[in-house]
N, C-alpha and C positions, 0 to 999 in steps of 0.2 A: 514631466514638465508641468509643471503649475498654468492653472490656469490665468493667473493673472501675477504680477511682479510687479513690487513697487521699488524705484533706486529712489535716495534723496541722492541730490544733486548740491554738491557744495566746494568742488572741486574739479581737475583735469582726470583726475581717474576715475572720479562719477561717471564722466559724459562714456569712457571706455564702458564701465559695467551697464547701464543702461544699453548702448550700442549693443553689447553682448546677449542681454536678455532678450532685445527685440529679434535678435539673428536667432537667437535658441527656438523662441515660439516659432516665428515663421517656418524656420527648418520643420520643427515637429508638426506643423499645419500641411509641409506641403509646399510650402513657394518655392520656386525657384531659384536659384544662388544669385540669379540676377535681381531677384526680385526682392531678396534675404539683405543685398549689397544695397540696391535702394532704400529700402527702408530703416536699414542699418547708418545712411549715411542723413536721412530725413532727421533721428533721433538724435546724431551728433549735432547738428546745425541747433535746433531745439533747446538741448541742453547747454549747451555753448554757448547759449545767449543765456542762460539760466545766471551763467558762472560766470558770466562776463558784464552783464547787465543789472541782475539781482543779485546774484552773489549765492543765495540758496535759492534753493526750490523743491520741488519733485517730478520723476518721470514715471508715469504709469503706464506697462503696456499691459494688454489683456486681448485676450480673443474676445472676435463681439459677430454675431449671428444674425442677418438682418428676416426679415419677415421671407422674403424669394428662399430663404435658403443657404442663401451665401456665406462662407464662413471668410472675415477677415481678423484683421490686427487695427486695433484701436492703441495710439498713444496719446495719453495726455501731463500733457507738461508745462508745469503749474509752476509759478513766484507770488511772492508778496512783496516785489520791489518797487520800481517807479513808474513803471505801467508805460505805456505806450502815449505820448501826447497828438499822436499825426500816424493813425494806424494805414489811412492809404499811401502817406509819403514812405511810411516805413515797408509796405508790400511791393514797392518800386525796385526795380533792378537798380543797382548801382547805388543806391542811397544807403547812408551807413550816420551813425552817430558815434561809432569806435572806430575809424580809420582801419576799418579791415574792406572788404572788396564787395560788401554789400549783399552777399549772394544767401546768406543767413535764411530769412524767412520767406523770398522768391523761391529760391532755389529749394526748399524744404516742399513749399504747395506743389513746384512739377513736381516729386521724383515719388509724390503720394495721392489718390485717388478722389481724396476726400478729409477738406481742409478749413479749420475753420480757427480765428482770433479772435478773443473777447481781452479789451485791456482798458487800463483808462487811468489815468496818473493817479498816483497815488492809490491805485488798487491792484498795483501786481498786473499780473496778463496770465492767461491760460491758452495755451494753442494745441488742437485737437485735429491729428493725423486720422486715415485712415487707409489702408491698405487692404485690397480684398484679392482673395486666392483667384485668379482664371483659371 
């Protein structure tokens, strides 16, 4: 398994192979199937805005090693679409600008460790997961 994989994202069977590659590393790291399942489903929500919002983008996962030791899963999941104009209204449960159920980028920061959004109209958005092995 490679240490790092990049999907572009441009489509509904992108957001599949991204999910897949995040499930392959974690597997070969070590996590647990529970833990393989969360962060498999962090990447779909991610990328799914990719393809729903910017239409392309990229997902990058990679292992990432912090100073303690620790080995986790780094994804980052990049556009150059319309960027986020209201990035706390958009971290809100329930808030949605595609009539889906809002749970997109809420729901992506629980089910991952370590979470962060840089976006800003007209410059795309990039949101950077992280997941660390227990």
């Amino acid at each position: 398994m490679p240490r790092e994989v990049s999907v572009p994202i441009e489509r509904e069977l992108d957001i599949v192979a991204a999910r897949q590659a995040g499930r392959e590393l974690a597997s070969a790291l070590g996590f647990s199937t529970t833990d393989q399942t969360l962060l498999a489903t962090a990447i779909s929500e991610v990328a799914r805005n990719i393809v729903n919002y910017a239409g392309s983008g990229n997902v990058l996962v990679a292992r990432v090693d912090d100073e303690s030791g620790r080995i986790g899963i780094v994804v980052i999941a990049s556009d150059r679409g319309p960027g986020i104009a209201d990035v706390d209204q958009a971290m809100r449960d329930g808030y949605s600008t595609g009539n889906s159920l809002g749970v997109g980028l809420p729901g992506a920061r629980r089910l991952v460790d370590d979470f962060h959004l840089a976006s800003a109209p007209g410059q795309g958005t990039t949101v950077t997961l992280k997941k660390w092995l227990r």
